[in-house]
C-alpha positions in Angstrom: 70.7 -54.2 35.2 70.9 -53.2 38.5 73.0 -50.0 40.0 75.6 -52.2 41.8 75.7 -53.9 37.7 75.4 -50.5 36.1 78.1 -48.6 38.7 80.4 -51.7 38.2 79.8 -51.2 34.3 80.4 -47.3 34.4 84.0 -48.2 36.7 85.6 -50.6 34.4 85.0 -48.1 31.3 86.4 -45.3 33.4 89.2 -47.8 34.1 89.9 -49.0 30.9 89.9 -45.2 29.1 92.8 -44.9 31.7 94.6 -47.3 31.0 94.0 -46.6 27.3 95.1 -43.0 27.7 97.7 -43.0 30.5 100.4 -42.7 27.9 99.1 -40.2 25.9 100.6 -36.6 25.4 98.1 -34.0 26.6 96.8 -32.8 23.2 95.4 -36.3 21.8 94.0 -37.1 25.4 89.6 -37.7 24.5 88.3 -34.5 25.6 85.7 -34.6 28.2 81.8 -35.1 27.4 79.3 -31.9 27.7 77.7 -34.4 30.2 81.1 -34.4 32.5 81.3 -31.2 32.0 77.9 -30.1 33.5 77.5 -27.7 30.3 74.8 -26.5 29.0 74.4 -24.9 25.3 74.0 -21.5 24.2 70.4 -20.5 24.0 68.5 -17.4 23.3 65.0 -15.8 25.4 62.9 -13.7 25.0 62.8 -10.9 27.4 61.0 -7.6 28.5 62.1 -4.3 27.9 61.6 -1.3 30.0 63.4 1.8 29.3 65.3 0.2 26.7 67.0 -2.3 28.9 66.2 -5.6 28.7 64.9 -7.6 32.2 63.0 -10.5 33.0 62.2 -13.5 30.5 58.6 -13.4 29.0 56.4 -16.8 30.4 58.0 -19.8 28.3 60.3 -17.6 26.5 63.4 -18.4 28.0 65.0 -21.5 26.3 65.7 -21.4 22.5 67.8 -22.8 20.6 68.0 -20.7 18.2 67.3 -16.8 17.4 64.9 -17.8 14.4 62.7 -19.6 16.6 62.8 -16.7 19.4 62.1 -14.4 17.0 59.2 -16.2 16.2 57.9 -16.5 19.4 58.6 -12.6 20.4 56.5 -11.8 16.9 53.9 -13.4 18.4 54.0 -12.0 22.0 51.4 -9.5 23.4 53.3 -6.2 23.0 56.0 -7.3 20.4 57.7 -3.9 20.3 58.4 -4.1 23.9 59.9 -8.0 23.6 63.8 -8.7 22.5 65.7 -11.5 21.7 68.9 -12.1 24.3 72.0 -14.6 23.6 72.9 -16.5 27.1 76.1 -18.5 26.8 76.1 -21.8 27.9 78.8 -22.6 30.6 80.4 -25.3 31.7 79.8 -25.3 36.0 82.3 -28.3 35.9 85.0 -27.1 34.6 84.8 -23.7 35.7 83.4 -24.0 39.3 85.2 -27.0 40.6 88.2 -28.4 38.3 91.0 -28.1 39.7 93.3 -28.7 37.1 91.5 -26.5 34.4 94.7 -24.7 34.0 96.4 -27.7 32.4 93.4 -28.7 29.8 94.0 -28.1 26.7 90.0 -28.5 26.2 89.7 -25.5 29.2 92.5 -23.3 27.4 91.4 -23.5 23.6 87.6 -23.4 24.0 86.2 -22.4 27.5 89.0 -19.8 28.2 91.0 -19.3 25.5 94.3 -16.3 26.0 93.0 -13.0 25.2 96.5 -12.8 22.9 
């Protein structure tokens, strides 16, 4: 396929969930993918600590996806007892940076920024 094929391919499914979803009420419309959203998942790293506060991710420690396997990687660092695990939050640069409408998403409101009531 070529990219005039594949960009033409891409337009008429964009078209047709449209026109499959104009109707819709807000809260059955297909939420978007982690893809159009630009997220990225939650991930843990392993990180230096000096003074008791954590700073800079140790070399190749910095993308987990889970604490177990952090955990297993700090155990085996030079200098364990000066290693911890940190959560980082995936985001969503999308939706928080440059969506406009954000406000109105009912994806946006319930799981990116949900009422603090």
């Amino acid at each position: 396929m070529t990219d005039t094929e594949r960009a033409k391919y891409w337009l008429n499914e964009r078209i047709q969930l449209f026109e499959n979803c104009k109707n819709l009420p807000d809260d059955k419309l297909p939420l978007c993918t982690v893809d159009e959203r630009w997220g990225t998942k939650d991930r843990y790293a392993v990180v230096h600590v000096k003074n008791g506060m954590p700073t800079k991710a140790v070399a190749k420690g910095s993308k987990f996806d889970t604490q177990h396997e952090a955990e297993s990687f700090r155990i085996n660092c030079a200098s364990p007892e000066n290693k911890m695990v940190q959560f980082r939050r995936g985001d969503n640069k999308r939706c928080d940076r440059y969506c406009e409408v954000k406000h109105f998403c009912n994806y946006y409101n319930q799981e990116i920024s949900p009422s603090p009531f």
